[in-house]
N, CA and C atoms of all chains as a GROMACS GRO file, in nm:
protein
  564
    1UNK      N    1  -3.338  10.175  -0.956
    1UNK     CA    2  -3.370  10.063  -0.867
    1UNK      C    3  -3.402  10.114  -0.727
    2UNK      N    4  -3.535  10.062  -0.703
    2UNK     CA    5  -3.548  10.128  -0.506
    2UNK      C    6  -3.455  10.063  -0.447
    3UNK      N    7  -3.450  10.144  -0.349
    3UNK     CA    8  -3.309  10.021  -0.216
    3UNK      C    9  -3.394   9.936  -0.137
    4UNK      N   10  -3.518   9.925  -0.162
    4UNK     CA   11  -3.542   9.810  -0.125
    4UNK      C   12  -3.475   9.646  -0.138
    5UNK      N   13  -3.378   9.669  -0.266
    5UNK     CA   14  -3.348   9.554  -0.327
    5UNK      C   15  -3.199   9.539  -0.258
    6UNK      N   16  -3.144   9.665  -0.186
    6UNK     CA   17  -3.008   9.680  -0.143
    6UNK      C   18  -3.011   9.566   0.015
    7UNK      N   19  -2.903   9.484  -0.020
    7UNK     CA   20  -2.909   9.410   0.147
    7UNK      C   21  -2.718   9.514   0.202
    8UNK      N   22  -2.757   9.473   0.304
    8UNK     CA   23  -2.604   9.575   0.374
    8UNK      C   24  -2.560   9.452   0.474
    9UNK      N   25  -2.463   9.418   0.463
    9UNK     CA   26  -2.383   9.367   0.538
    9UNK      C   27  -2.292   9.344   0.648
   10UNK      N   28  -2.356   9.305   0.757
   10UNK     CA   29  -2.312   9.271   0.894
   10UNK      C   30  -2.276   9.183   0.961
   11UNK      N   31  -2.287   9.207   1.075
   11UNK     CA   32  -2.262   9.085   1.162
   11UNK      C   33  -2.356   8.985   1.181
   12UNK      N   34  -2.459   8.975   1.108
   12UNK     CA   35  -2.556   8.922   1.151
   12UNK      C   36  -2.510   8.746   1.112
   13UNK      N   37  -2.568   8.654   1.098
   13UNK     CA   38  -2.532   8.517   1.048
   13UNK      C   39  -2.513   8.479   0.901
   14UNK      N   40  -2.408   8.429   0.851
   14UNK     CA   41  -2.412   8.473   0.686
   14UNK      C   42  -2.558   8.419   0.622
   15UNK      N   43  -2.582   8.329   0.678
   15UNK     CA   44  -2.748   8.233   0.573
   15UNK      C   45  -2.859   8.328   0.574
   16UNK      N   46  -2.837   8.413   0.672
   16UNK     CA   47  -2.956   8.525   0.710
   16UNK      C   48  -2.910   8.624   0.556
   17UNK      N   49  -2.817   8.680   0.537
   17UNK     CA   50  -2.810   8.710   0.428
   17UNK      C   51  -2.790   8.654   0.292
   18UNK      N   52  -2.797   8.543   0.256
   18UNK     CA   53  -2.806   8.484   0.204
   18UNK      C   54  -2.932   8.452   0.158
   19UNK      N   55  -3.023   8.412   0.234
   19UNK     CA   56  -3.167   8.389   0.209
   19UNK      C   57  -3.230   8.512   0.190
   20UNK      N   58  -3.179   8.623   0.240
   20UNK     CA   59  -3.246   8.755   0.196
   20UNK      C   60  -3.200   8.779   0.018
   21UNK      N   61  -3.110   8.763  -0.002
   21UNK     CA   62  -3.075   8.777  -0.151
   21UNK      C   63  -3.165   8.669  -0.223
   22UNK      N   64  -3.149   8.525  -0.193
   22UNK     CA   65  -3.250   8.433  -0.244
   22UNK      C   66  -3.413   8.480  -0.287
   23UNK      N   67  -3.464   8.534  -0.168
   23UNK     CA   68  -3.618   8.567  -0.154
   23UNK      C   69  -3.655   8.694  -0.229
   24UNK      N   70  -3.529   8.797  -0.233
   24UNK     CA   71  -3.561   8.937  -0.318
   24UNK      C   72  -3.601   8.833  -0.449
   25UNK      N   73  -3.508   8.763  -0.508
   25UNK     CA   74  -3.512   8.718  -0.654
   25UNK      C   75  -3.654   8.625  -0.661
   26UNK      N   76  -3.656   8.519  -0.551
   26UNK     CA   77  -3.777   8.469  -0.589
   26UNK      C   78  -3.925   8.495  -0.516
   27UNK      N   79  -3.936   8.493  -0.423
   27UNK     CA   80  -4.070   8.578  -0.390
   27UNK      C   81  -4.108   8.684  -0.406
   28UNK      N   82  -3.986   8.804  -0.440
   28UNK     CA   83  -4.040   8.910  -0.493
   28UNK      C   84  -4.025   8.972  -0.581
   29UNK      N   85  -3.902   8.856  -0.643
   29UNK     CA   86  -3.929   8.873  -0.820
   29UNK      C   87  -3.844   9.003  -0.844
   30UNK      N   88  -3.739   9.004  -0.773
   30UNK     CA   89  -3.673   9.166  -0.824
   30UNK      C   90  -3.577   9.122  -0.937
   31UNK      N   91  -3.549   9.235  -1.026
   31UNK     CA   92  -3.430   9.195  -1.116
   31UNK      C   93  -3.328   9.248  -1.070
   32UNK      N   94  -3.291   9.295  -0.969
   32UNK     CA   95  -3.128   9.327  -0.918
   32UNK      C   96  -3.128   9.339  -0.747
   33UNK      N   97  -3.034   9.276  -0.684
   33UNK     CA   98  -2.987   9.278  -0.635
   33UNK      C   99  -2.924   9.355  -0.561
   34UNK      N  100  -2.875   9.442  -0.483
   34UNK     CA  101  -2.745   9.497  -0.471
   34UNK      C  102  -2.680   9.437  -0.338
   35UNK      N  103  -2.571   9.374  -0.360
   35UNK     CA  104  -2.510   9.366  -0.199
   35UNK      C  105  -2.451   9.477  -0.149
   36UNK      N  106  -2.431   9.563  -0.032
   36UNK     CA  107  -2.378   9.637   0.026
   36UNK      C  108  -2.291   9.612   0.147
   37UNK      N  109  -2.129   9.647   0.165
   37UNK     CA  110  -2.068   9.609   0.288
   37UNK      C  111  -1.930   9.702   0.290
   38UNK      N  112  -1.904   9.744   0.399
   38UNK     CA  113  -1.780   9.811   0.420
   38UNK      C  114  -1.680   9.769   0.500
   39UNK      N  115  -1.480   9.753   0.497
   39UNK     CA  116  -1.453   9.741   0.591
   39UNK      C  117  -1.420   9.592   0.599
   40UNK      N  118  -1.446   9.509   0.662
   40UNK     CA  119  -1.379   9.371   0.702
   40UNK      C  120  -1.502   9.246   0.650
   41UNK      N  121  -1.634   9.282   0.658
   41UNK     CA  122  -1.753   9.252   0.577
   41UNK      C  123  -1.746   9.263   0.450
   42UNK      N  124  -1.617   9.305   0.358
   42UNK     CA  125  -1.654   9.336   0.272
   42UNK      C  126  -1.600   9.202   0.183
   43UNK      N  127  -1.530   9.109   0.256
   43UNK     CA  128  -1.501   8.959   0.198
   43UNK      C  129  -1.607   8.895   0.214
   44UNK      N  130  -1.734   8.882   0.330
   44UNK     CA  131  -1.861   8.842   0.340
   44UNK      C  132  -1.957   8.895   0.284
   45UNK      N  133  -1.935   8.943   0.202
   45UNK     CA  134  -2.059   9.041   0.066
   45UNK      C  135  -1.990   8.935  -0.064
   46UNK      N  136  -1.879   8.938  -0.077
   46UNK     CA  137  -1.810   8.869  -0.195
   46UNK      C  138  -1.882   8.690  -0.163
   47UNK      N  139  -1.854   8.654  -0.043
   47UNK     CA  140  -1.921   8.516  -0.078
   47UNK      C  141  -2.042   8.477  -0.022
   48UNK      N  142  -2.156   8.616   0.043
   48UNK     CA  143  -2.268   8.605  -0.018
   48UNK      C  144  -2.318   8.584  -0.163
   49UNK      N  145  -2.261   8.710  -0.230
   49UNK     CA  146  -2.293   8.672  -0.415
   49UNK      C  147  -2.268   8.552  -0.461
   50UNK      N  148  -2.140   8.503  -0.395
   50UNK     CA  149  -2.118   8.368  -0.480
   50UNK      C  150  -2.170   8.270  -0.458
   51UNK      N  151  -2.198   8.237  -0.296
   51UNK     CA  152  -2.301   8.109  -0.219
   51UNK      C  153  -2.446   8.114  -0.304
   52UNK      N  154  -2.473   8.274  -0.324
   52UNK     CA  155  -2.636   8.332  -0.371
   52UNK      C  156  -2.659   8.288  -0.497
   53UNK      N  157  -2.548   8.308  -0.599
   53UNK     CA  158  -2.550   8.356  -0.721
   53UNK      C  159  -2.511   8.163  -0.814
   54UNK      N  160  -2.422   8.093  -0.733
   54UNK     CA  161  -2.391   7.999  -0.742
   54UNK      C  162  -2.436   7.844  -0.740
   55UNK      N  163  -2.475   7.871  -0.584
   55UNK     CA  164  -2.500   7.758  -0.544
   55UNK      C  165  -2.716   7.751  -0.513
   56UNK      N  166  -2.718   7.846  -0.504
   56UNK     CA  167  -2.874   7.878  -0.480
   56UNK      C  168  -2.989   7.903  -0.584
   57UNK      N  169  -2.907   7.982  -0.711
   57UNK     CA  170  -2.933   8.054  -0.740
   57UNK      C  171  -2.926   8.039  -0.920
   58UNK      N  172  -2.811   7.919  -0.911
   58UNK     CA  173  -2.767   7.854  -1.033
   58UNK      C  174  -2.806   7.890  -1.142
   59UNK      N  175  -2.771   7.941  -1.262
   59UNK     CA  176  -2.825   7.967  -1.398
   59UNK      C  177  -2.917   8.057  -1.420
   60UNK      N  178  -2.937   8.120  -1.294
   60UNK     CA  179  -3.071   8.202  -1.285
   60UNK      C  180  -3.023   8.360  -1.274
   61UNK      N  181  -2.924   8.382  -1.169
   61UNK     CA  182  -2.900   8.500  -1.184
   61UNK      C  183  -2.725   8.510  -1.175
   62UNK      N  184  -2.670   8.632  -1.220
   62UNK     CA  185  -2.532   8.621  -1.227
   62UNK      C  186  -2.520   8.806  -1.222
   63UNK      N  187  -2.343   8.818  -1.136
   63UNK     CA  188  -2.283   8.913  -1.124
   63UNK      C  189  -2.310   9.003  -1.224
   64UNK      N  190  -2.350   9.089  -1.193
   64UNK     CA  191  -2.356   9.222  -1.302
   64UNK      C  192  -2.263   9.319  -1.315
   65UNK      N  193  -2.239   9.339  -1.196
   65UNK     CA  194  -2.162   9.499  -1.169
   65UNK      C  195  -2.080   9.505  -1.024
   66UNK      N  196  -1.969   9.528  -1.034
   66UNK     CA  197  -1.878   9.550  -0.906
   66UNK      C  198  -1.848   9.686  -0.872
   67UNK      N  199  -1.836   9.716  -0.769
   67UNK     CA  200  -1.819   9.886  -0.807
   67UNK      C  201  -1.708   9.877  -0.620
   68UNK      N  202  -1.601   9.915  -0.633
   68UNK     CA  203  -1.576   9.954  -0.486
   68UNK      C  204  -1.515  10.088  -0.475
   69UNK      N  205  -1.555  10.143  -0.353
   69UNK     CA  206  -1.523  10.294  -0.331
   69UNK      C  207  -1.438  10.357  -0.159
   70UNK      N  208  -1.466  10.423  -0.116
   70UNK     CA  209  -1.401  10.466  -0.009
   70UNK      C  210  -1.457  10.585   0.061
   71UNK      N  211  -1.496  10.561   0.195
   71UNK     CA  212  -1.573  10.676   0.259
   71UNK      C  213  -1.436  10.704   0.360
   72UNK      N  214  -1.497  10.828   0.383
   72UNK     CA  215  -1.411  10.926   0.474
   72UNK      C  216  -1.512  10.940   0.595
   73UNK      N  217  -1.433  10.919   0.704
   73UNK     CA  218  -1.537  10.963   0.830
   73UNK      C  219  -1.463  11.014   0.958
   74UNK      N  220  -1.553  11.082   1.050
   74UNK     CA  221  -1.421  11.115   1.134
   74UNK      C  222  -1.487  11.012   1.298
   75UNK      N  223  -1.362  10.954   1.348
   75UNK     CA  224  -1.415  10.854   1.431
   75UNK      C  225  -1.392  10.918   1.571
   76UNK      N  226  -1.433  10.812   1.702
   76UNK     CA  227  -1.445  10.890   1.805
   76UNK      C  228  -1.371  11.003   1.865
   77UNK      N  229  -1.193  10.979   1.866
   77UNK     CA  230  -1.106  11.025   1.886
   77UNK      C  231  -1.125  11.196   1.787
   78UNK      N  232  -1.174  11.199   1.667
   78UNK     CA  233  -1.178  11.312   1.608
   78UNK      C  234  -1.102  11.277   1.465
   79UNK      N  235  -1.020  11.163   1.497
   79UNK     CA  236  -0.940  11.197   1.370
   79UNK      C  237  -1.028  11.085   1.206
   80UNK      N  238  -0.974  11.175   1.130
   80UNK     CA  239  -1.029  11.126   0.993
   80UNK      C  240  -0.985  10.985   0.981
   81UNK      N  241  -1.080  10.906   0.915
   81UNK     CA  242  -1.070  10.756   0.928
   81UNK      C  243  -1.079  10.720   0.787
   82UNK      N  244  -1.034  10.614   0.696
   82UNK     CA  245  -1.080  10.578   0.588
   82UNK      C  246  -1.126  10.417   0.546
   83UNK      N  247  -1.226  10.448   0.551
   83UNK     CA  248  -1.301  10.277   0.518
   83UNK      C  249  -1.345  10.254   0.348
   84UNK      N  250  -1.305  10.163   0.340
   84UNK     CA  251  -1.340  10.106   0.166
   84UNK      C  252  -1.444  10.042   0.179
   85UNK      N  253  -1.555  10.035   0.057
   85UNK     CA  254  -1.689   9.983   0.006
   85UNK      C  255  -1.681   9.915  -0.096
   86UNK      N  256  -1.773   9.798  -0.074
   86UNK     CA  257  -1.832   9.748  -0.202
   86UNK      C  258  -1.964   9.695  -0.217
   87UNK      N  259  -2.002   9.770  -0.336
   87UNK     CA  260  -2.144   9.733  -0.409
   87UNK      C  261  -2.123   9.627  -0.530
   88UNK      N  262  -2.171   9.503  -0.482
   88UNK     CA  263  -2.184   9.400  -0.597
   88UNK      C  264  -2.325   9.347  -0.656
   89UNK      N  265  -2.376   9.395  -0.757
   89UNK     CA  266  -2.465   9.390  -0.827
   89UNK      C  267  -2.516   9.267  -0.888
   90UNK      N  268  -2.626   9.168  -0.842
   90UNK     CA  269  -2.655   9.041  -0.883
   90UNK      C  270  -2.795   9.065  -0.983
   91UNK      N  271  -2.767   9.030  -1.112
   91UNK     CA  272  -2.862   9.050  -1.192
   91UNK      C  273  -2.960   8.969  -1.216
   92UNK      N  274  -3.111   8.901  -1.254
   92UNK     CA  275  -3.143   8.795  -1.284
   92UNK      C  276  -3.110   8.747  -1.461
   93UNK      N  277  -3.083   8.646  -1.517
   93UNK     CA  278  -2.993   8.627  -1.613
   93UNK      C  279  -3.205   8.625  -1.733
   94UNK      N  280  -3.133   8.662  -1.870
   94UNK     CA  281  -3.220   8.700  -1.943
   94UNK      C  282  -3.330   8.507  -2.005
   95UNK      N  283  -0.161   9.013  -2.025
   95UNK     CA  284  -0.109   9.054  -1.944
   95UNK      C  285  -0.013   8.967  -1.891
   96UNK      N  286   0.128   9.017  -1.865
   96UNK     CA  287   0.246   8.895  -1.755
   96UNK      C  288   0.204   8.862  -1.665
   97UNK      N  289   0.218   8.766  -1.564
   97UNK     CA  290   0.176   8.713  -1.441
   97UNK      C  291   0.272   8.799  -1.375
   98UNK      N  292   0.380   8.862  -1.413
   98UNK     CA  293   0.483   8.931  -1.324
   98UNK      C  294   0.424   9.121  -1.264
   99UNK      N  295   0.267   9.121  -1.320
   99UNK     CA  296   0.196   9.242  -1.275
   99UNK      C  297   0.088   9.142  -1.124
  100UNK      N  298   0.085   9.017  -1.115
  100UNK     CA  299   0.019   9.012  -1.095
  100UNK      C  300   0.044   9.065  -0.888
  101UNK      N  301  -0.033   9.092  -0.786
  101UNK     CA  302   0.044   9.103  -0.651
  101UNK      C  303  -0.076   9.012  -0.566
  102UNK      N  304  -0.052   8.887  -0.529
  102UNK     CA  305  -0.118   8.808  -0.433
  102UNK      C  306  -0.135   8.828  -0.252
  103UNK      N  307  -0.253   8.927  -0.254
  103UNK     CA  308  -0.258   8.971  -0.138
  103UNK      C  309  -0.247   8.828   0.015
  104UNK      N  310  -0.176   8.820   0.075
  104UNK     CA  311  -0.170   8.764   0.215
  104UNK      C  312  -0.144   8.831   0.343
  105UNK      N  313  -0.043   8.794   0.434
  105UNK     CA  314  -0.048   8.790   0.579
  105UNK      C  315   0.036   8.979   0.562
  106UNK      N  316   0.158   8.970   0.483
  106UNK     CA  317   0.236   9.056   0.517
  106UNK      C  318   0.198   9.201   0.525
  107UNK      N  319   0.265   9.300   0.566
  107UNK     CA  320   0.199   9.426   0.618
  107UNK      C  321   0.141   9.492   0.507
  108UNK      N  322   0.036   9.578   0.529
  108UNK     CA  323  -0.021   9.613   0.465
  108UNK      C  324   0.038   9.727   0.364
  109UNK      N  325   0.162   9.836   0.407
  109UNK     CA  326   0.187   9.892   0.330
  109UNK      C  327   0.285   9.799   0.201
  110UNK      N  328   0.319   9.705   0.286
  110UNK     CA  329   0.425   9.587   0.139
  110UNK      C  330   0.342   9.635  -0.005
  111UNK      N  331   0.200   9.538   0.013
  111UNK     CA  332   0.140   9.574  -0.051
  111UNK      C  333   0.108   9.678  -0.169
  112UNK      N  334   0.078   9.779  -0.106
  112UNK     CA  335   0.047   9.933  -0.146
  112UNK      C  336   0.153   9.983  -0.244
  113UNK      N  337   0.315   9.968  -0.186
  113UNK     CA  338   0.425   9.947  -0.211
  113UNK      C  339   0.428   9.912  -0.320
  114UNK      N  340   0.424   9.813  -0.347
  114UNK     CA  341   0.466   9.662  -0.428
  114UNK      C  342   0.355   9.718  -0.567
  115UNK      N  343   0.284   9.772  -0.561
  115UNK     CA  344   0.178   9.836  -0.645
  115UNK      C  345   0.200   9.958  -0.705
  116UNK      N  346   0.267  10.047  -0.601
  116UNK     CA  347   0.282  10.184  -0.624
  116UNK      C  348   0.416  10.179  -0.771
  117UNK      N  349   0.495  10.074  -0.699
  117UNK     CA  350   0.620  10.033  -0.766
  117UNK      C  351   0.561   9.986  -0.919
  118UNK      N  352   0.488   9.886  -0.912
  118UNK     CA  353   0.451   9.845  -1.050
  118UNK      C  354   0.428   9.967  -1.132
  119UNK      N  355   0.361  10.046  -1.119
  119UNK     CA  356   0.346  10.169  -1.197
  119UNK      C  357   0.418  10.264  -1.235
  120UNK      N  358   0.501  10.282  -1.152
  120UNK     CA  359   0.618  10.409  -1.139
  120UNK      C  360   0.734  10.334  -1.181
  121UNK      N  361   0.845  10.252  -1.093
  121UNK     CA  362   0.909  10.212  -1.175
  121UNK      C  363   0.940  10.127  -1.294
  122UNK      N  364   0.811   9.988  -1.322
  122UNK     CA  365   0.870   9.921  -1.397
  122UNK      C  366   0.798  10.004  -1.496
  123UNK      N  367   0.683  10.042  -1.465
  123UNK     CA  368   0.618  10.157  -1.571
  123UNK      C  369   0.503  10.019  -1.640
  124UNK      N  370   0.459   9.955  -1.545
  124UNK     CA  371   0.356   9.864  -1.589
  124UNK      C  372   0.214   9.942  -1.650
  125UNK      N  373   0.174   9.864  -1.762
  125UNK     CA  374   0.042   9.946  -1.785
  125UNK      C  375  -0.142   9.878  -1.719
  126UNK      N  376  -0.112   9.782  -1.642
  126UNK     CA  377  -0.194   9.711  -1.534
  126UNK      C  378  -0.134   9.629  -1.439
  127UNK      N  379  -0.211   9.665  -1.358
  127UNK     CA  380  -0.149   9.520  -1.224
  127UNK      C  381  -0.286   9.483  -1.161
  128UNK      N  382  -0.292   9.358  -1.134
  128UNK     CA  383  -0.385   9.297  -1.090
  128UNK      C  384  -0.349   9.275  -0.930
  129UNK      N  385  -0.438   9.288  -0.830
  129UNK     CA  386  -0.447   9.265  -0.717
  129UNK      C  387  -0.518   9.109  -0.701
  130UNK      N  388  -0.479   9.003  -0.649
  130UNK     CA  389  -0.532   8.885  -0.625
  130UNK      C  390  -0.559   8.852  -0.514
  131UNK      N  391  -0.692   8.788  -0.428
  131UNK     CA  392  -0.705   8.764  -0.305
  131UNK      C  393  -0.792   8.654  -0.287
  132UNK      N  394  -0.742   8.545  -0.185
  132UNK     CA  395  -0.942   8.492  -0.155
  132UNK      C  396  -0.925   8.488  -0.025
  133UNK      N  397  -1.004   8.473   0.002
  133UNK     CA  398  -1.111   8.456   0.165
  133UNK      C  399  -1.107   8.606   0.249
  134UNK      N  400  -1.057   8.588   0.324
  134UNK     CA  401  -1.050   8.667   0.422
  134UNK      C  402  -0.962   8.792   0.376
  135UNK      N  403  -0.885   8.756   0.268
  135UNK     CA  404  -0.811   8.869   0.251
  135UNK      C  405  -0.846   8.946   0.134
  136UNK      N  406  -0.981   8.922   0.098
  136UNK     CA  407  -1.038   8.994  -0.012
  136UNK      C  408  -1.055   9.156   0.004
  137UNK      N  409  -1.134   9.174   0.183
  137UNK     CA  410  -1.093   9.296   0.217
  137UNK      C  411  -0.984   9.367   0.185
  138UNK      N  412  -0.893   9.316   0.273
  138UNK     CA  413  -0.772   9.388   0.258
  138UNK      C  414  -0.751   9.437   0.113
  139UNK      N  415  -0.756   9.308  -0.027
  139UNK     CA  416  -0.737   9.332  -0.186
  139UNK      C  417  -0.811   9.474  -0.188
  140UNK      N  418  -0.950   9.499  -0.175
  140UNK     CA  419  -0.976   9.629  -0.153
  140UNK      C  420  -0.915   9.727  -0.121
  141UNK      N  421  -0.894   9.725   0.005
  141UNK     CA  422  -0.791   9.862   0.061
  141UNK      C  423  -0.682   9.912   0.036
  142UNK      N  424  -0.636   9.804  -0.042
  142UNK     CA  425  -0.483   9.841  -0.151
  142UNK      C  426  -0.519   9.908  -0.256
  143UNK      N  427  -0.626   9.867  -0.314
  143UNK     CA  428  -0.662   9.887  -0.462
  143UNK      C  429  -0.687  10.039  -0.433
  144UNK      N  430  -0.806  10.057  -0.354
  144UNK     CA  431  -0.815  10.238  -0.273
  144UNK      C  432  -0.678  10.263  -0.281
  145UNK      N  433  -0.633  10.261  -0.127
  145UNK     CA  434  -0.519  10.356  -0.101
  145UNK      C  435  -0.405  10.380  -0.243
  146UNK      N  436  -0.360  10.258  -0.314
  146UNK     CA  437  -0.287  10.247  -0.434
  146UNK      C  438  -0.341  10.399  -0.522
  147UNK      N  439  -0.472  10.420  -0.561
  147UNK     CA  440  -0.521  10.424  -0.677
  147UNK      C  441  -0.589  10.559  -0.639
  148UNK      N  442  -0.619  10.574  -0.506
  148UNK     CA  443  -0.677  10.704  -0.468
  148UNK      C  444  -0.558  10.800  -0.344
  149UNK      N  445  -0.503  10.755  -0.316
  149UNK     CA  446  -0.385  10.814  -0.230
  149UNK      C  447  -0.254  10.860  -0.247
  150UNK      N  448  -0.196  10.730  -0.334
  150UNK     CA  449  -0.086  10.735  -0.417
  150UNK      C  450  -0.063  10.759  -0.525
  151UNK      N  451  -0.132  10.742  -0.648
  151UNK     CA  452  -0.183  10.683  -0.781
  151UNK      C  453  -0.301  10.835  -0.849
  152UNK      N  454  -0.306  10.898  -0.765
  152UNK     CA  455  -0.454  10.952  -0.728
  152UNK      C  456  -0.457  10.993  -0.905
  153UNK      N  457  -0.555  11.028  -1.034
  153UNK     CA  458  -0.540  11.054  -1.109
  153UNK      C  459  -0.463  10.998  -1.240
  154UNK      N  460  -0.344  10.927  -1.207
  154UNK     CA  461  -0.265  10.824  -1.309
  154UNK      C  462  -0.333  10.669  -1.316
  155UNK      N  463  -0.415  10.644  -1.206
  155UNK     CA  464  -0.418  10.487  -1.233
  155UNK      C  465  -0.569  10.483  -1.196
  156UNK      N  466  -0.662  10.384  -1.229
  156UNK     CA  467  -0.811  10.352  -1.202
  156UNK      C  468  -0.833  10.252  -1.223
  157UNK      N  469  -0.957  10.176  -1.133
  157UNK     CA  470  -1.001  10.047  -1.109
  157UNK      C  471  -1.023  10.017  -1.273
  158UNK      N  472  -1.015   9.920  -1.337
  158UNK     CA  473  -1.074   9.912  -1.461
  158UNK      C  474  -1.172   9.760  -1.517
  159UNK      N  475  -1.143   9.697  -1.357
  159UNK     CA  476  -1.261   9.580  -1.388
  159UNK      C  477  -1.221   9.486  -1.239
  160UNK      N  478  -1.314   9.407  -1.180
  160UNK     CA  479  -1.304   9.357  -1.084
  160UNK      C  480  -1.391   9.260  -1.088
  161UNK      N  481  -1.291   9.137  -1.041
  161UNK     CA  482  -1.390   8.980  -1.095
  161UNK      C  483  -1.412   8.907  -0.956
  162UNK      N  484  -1.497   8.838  -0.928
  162UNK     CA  485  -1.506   8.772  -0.855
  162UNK      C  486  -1.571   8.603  -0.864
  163UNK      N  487  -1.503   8.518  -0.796
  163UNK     CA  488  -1.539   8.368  -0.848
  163UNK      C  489  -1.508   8.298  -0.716
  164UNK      N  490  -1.506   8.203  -0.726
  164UNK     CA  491  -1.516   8.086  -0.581
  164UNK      C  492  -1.405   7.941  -0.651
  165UNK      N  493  -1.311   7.884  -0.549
  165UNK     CA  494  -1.260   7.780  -0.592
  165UNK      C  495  -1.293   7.681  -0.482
  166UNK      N  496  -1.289   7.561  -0.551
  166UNK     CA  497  -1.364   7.445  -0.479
  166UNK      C  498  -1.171   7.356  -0.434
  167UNK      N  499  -1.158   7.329  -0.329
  167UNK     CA  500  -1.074   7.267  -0.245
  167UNK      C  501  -1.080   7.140  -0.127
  168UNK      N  502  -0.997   7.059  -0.142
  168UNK     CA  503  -0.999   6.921  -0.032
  168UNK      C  504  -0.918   6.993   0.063
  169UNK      N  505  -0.987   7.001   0.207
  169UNK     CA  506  -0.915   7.045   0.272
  169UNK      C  507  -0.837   6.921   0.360
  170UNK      N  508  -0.767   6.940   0.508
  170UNK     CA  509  -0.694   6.831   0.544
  170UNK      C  510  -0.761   6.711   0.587
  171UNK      N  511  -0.896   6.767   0.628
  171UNK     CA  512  -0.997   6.646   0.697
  171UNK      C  513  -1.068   6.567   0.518
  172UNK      N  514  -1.042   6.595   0.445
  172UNK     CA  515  -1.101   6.586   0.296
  172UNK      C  516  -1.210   6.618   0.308
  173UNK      N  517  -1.260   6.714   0.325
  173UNK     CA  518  -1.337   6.777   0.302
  173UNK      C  519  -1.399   6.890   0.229
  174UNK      N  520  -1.463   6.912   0.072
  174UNK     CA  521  -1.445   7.008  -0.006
  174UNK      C  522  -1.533   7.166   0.050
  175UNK      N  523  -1.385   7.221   0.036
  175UNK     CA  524  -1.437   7.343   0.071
  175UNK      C  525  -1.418   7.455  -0.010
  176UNK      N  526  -1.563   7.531  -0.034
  176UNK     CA  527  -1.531   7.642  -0.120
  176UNK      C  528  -1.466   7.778  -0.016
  177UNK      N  529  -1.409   7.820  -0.166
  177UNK     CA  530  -1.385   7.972  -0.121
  177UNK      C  531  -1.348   8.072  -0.195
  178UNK      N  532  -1.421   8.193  -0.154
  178UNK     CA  533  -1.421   8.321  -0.279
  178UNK      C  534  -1.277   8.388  -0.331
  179UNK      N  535  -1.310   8.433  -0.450
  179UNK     CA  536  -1.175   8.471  -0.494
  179UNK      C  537  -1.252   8.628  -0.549
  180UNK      N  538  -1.121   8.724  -0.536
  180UNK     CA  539  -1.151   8.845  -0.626
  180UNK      C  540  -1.021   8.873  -0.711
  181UNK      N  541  -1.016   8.943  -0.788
  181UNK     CA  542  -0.897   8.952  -0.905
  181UNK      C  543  -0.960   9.117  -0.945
  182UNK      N  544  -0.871   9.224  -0.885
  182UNK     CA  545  -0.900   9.387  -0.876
  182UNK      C  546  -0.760   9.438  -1.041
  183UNK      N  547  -0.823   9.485  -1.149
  183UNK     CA  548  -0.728   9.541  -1.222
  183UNK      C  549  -0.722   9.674  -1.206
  184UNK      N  550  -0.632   9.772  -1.185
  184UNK     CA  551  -0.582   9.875  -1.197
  184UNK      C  552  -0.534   9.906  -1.317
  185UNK      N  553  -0.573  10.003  -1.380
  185UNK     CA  554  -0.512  10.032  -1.504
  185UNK      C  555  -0.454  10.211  -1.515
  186UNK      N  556  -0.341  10.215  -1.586
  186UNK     CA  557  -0.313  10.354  -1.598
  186UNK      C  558  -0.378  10.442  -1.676
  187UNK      N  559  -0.397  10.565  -1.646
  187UNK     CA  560  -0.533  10.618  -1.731
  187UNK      C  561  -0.482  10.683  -1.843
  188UNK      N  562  -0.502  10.710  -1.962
  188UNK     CA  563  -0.448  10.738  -2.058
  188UNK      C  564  -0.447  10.925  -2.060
   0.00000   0.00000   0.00000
């Protein structure tokens, strides 16, 4: 899958991501999804999929794949930091 | 599975948690525990499930499925409000 289809998750306004997941599926017709978010965003990736997948999106496409992981980074101070990820995978349904 | 694996992430400190997990495995010698969360504390359900499973756990225990769904609620103004749920299983690795 290109990452074109990947949205990443911020601060931005939730409907803004929301409608970006909407428009991958119907104007450009992708068959997956990926949400991307780390960290405190990563409860606002969970109910993007579900607002997306649910209420928008109804019967059309559904959760595929959850996957969460954990990056290592080292932050300003120097010291090693650990932030958790999740990739939730919205499929279009067959 | 018992509901007595299950650990309902909220307010209290974060290592309780971790704890309360580490314990399921080691002492009662559980062979899954489910992490439960919605809204805001779905993050956090994450960061347990990590630190639990990659810190503590590292090698004995692994994510082995992770669900996510939305429950519909009257709140005090009656007003129905949704909100996301995740349900993280940990399983011991054979």
């Amino acid at each position: 899958m290109s990452s074109d289809n990947s949205i990443f998750v911020g601060n931005k306004a939730f409907m803004n991501y929301v409608t970006a997941v909407v428009m991958q599926f119907t104007t450009k017709d992708a068959e997956e999804v990926v949400i991307k978010a780390r960290g405190k965003f990563i409860s606002r990736a969970v109910d993007i999929a579900e607002v997306a997948s649910k209420r928008f999106l109804d019967g059309k496409v559904e959760v595929s794949n959850i996957k969460i992981d954990s990056e290592e980074f080292e932050n300003k101070e120097g010291k090693q930091v650990r932030v958790s990820t999740i990739e939730i995978t919205l499929k279009k349904k067959e």
